[in-house]
C-alpha positions in Angstrom: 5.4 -17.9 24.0 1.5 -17.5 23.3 1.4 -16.5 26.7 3.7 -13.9 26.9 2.7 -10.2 26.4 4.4 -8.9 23.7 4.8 -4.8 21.8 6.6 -3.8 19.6 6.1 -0.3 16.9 3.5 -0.1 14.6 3.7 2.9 13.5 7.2 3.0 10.6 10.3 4.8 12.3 11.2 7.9 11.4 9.9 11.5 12.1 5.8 12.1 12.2 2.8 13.7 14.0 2.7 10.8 16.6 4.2 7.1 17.0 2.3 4.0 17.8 3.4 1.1 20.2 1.3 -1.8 20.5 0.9 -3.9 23.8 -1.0 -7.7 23.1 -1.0 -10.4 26.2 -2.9 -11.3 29.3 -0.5 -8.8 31.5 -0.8 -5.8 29.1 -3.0 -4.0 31.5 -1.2 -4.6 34.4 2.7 -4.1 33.0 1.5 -0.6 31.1 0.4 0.7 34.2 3.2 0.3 36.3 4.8 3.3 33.8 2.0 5.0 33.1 -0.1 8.1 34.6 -2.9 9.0 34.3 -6.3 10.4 36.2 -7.3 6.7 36.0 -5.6 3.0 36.2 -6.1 1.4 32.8 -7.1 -1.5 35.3 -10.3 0.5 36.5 -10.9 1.8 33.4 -13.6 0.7 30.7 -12.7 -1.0 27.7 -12.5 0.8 24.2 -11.5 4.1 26.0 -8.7 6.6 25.3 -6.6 8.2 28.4 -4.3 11.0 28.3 -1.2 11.2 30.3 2.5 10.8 30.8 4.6 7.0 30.6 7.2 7.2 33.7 10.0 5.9 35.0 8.4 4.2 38.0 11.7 4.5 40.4 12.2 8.3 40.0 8.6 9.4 38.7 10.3 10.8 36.1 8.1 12.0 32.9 9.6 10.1 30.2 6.7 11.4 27.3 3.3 13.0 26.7 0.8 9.8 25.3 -2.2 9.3 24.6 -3.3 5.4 25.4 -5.9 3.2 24.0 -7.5 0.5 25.8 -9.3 -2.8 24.3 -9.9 -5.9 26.8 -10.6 -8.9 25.2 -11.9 -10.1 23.4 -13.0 -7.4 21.6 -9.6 -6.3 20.0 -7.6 -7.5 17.3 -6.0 -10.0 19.2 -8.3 -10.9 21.0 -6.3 -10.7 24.0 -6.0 -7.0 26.1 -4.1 -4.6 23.8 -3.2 -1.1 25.2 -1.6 1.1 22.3 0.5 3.6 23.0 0.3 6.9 21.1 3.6 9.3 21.5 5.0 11.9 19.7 6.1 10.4 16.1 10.8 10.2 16.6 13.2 7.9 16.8 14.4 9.1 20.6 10.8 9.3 21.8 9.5 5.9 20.4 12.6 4.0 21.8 12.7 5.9 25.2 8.7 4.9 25.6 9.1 1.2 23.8 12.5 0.0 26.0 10.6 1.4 29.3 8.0 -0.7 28.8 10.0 -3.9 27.8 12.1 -3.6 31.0 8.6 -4.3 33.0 9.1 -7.6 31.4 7.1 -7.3 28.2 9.2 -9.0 25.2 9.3 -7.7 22.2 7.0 -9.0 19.0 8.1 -11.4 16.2 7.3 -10.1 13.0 3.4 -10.8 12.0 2.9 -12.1 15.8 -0.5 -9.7 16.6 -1.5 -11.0 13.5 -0.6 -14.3 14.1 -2.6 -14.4 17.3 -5.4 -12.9 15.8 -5.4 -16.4 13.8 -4.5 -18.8 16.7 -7.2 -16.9 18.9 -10.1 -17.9 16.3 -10.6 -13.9 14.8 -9.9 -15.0 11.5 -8.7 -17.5 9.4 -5.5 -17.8 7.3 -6.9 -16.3 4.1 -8.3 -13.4 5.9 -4.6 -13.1 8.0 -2.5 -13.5 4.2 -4.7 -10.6 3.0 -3.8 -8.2 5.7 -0.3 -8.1 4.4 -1.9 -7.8 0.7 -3.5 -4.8 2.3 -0.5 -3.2 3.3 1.3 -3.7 0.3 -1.6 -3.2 -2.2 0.0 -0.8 -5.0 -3.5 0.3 -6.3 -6.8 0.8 -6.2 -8.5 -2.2 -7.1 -5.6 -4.5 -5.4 -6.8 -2.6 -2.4 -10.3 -3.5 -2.7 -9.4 -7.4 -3.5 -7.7 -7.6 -0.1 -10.4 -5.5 1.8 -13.0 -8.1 0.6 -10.3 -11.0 2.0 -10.2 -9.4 5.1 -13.6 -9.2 5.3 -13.8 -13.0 4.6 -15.5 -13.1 0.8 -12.8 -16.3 -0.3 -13.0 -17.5 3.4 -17.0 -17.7 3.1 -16.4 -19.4 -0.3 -14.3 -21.9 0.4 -16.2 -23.3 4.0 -19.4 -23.4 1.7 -17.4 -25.7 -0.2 -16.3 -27.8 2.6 -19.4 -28.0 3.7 -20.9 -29.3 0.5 -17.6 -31.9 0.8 -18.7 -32.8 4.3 -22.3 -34.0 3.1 -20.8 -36.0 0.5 -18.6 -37.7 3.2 -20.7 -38.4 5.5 -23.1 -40.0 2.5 -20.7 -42.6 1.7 -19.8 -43.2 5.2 -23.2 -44.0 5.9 -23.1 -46.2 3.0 -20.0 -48.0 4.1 -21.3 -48.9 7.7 -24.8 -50.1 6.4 -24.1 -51.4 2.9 -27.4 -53.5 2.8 -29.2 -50.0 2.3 -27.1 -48.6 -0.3 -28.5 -47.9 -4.0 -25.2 -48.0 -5.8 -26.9 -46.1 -8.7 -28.2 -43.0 -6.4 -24.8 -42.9 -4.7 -22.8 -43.0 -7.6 -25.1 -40.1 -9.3 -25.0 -38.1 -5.3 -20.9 -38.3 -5.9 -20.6 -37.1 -9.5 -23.2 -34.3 -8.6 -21.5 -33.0 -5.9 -18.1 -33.5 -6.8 -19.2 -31.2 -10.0 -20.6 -28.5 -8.1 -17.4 -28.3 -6.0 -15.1 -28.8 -9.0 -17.3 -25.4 -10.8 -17.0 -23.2 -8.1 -13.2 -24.0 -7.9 -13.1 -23.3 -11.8 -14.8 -20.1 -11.2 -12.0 -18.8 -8.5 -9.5 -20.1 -10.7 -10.6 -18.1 -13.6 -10.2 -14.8 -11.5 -6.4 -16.2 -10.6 -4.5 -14.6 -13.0 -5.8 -11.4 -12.8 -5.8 -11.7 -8.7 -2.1 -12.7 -9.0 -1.6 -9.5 -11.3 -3.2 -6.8 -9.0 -1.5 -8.3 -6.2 2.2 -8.6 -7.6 2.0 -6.2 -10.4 3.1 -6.2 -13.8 6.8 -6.7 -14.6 7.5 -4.6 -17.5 10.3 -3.8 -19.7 10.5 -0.1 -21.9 12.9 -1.2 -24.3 13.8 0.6 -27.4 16.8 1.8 -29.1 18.3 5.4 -27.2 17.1 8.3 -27.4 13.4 7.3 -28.4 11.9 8.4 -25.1 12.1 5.1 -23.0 13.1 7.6 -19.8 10.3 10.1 -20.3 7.4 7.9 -20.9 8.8 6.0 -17.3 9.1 9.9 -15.6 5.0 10.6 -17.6 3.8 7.4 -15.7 5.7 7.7 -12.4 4.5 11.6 -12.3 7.9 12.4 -11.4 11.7 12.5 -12.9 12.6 9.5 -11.9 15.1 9.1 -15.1 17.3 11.9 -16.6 16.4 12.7 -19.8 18.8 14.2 -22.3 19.2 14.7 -26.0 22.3 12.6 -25.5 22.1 8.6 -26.0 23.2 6.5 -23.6 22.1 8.7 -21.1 20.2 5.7 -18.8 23.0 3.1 -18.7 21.5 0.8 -15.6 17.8 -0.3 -15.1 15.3 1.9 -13.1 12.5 0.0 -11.5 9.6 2.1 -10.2 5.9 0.9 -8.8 3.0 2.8 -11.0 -0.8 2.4 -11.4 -2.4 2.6 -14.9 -6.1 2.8 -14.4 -6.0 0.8 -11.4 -3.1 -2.1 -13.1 -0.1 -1.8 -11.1 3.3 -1.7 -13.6 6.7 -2.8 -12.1 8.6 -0.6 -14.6 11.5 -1.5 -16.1 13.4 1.6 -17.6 16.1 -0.1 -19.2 19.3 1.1 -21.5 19.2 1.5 -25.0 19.7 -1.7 -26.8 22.7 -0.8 -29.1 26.7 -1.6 -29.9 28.3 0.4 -28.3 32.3 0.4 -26.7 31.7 2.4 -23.9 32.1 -0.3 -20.8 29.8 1.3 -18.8 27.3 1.1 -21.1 27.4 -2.2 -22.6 27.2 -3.6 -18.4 23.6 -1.7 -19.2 22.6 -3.7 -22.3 23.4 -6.7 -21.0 20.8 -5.7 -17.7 18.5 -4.8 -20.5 18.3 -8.1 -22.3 17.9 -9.7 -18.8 15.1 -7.7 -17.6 13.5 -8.2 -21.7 13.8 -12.2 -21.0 12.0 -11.7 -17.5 9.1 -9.5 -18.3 5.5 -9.9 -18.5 4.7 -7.0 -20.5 7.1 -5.1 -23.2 6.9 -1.7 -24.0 8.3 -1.4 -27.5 9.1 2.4 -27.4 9.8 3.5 -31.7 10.4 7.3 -32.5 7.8 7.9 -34.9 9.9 10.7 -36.3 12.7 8.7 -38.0 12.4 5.9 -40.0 13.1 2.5 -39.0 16.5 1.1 -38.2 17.4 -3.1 -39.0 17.7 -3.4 -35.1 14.2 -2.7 -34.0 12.9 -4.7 -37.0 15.1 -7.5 -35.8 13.7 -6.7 -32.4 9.7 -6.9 -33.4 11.1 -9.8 -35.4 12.3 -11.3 -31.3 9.3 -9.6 -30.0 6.0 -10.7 -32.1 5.2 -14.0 -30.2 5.5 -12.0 -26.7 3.2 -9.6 -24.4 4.1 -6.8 -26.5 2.9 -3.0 -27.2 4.7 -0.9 -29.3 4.5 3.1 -28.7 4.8 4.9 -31.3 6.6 8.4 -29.7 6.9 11.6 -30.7 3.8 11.8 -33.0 3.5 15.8 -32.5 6.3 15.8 -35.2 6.1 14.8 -38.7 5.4 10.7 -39.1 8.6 8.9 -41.0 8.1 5.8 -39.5 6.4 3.4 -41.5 3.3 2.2 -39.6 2.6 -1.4 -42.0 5.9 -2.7 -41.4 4.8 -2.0 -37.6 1.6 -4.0 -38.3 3.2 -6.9 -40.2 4.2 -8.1 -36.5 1.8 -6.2 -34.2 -2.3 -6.4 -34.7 -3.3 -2.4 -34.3 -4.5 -2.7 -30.9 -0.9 -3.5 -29.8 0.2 -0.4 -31.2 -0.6 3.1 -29.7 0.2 6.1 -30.7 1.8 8.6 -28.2 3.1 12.1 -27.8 4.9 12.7 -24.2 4.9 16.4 -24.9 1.7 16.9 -25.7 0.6 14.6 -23.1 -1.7 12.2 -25.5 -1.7 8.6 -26.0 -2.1 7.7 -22.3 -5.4 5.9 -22.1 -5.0 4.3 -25.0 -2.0 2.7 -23.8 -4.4 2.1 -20.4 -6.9 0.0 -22.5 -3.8 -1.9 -24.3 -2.7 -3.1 -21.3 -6.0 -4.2 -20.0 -6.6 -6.1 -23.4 -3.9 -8.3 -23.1 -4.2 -9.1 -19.1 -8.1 -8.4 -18.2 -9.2 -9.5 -21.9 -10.3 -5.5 -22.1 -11.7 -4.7 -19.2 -11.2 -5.4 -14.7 -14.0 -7.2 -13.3 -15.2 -4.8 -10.7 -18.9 -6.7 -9.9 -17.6 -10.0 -8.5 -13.9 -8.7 -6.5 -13.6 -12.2 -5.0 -10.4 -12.6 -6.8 -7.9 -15.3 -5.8 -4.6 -13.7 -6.0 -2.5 -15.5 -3.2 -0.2 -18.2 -5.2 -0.2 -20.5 -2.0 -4.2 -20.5 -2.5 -4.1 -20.8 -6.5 -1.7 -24.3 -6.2 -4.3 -25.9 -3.5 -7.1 -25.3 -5.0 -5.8 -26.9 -8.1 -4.6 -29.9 -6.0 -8.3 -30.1 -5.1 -9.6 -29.8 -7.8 -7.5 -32.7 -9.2 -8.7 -34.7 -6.4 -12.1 -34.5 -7.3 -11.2 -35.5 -10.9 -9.8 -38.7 -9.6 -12.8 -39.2 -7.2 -14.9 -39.0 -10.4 -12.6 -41.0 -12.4 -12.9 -43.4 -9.6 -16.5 -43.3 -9.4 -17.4 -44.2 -13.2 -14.9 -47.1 -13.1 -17.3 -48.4 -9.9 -14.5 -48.4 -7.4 -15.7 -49.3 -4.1 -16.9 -45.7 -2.2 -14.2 -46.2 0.5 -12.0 -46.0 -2.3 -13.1 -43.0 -4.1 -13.9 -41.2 0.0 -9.8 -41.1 0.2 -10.1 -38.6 -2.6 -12.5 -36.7 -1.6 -11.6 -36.4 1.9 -7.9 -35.0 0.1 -9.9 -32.3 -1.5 -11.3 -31.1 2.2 -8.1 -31.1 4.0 -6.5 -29.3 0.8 -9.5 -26.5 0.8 -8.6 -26.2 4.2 -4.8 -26.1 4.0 -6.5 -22.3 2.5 -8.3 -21.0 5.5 -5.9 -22.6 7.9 -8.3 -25.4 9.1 -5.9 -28.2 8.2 -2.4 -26.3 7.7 1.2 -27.2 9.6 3.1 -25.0 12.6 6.1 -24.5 10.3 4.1 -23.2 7.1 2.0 -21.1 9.5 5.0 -19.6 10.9 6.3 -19.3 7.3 3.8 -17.0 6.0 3.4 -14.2 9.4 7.1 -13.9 9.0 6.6 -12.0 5.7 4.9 -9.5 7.9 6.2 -6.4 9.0 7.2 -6.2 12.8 4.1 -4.3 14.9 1.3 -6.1 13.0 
């Protein structure tokens, strides 16, 4: 199948200014040009060139669409095989008419992820750097963007074949050691192991430290507004989404399902969760809605505990900070353009104060603060912005831990004097697991695995 050329759309159907299909394989010159015309073949003409002209229905001649094409010869494309892309006017009719043409010249169509996937098998880059292009895509802010634009680019790829590298050396030490023994200074070599082991195991610490945070601006936060109805769960959700994405009423009960929407508070991206109003109530309908609630509550990383700061408190929500205290909580204090009733210390008796902001939705205030909440509790205050080398990828995260563990038992190993063939097993785990990462050691199923999660055309 690696030999086959393949295309498929990589532009997303629907109505636009143009439409993209891609064309990847050794016959992609050659097949596009049977359907299309041009003042020049795509055969005689220079790589990284754009033509204008019309895709054909070779039998009749007839003009089938208006394109603009887009040659690359390898190996200088993304595939590193020939890839003609052609542009067309952006329709459903248009796309298909242009895309089944040019499968009946015996072009298949792609898998999902397969340009990408060649890009890997062809050498252009390695696993982390092909993971990261669908990180890229999906990247729901900002800085998530910039984390998987420095993956691309090969910053955690660089990192981790330094550290094979050092692992290598190390190798190669004790084999040298176990073919000539008689010239082996069992002090030096155990003090060469520990050393290096050490540097391997504190680089690994320092990637793991950034994993959290990595795993956050790639997947988001999963957050629950909860509060009792009517305290402005659904506008604070329509403030942060910028649009009225819940209907807000004066009547209780009005959200009786839970909304989820994406959002990006100073560059954190927020899965929010607007939920129903926690409260008895005999309405069927509703109660279906509290029960969602409590789920999504259980499931959440971060709570947003929303309190009218214009009544006074009711048993339930101080039963709820009761449930809530020993979780990734903020409380909101709402409404705070009207006169305070609430009473703040019985707030603070199970929130510290920089858990609880302040807010008022119609006077627009509160919003940063509830920014630099929300970076206290996940980014200890702040988003490292100087080193973005974050690992964020959960399949990364779990091997370099397994490597990391096998350089603990190397070590362990190596105190206790176990013979250096011994302790080598270990360390050669450690390699092949850092390289499970960038693909260097990794199996056809697991590879095929991770470029199905990719969108079809890329």
């Amino acid at each position: 199948m690696l030999n086959d050329t393949i295309a498929a759309i990589s532009t997303p159907l629907g109505e636009g200014g143009i439409a993209v299909i891609r064309v990847s394989g050794d016959e992609a010159v050659p097949l596009v040009d049977r359907v299309f015309r041009s003042k020049t073949k795509l055969s005689d003409a220079a790589t990284h060139t754009v033509h204008y002209g019309f895709i054909v229905e070779p039998a009749s001649a007839e003009k089938v669409e208006e394109v603009l094409v887009t040659l690359m010869k390898a190996p200088r494309s993304f595939t590193m095989e020939d890839v003609v892309e052609v542009s067309c006017h952006g329709g459903i009719v248009s796309v298909k008419k242009v895309l089944d043409l040019l499968l009946l010249q015996g072009i298949r169509l792609a898998e999902p992820g397969e340009f990408t996937k060649r890009a890997f098998l062809n050498g252009r880059i390695d696993l982390t750097q092909a993971e990261a292009v669908i990180d890229l895509i999906r990247a729901k802010s900002d800085r998530a963007f910039k984390v998987a634009l420095k993956q691309v680019e090969g910053n955690l790829s660089k990192q981790i074949k330094h550290l094979r590298h050092v692992l290598v050396e190390l190798m190669a030490h004790v084999e040298v050691n176990i073919d000539y023994p008689e010239h082996d200074v069992e002090e030096m070599t155990n003090a060469f192991i520990k050393s290096k082991c050490d540097t391997v195991m504190h680089e690994i610490d320092r990637l793991l430290v950034t994993a959290e945070q990595g795993k956050i601006l790639r997947e988001g936060i999963e957050t629950a507004i909860v509060g009792r109805p009517n305290v402005g769960k659904s506008s604070l959700l329509n403030e942060l989404a910028q649009e009225n994405r819940a209907i807000v009423t004066d009547i209780p009960g009005t959200t009786r399902d839970v909304i989820e929407e994406f959002v990006n508070i100073g560059g954190i991206p927020l899965k929010l969760l607007d939920t129903a109003g926690i409260r008895e109530t005999s309405d069927i309908v509703e109660q279906i809605g509290v029960e969602r609630s409590k789920t999504a509550l259980a499931e959440a990383d971060l709570i947003l505990l929303v309190l009218n700061s214009n009544e006074e408190l009711q048993l339930d929500e101080i039963a709820m900070m009761k449930q809530l205290a020993d979780r990734q909580t903020i409380v909101i204090l709402n409404k705070t353009d009207l006169s305070r009733r609430i009473d703040v210390e019985v707030v603070r008796n199970y929130f510290p104060e920089e858990r609880i902001v302040e807010l008022s939705l119609i006077e627009n205030k509160g919003i940063e603060n509830l920014e630099k909440a929300i970076a206290g509790i996940f980014f200890e205050g702040k988003l490292e912005s100087s080193d973005l080398t974050y690992v964020s990828n959960v399949r990364h995260i779990s091997l370099l831990k397994q490597a990391k563990r096998s350089l603990s038992d190397a070590l362990d190993a190596n105190e206790q004097y176990v013979p250096i063939d011994m302790i080598q097993i270990d360390i050669r785990a450690a390699w092949e697991q850092l390289g499970e990462i960038i693909g260097d050691s990794v199996g056809e199923s697991l590879i095929d695995q991770i470029f199905t999660q990719f969108c079809l055309g890329k």
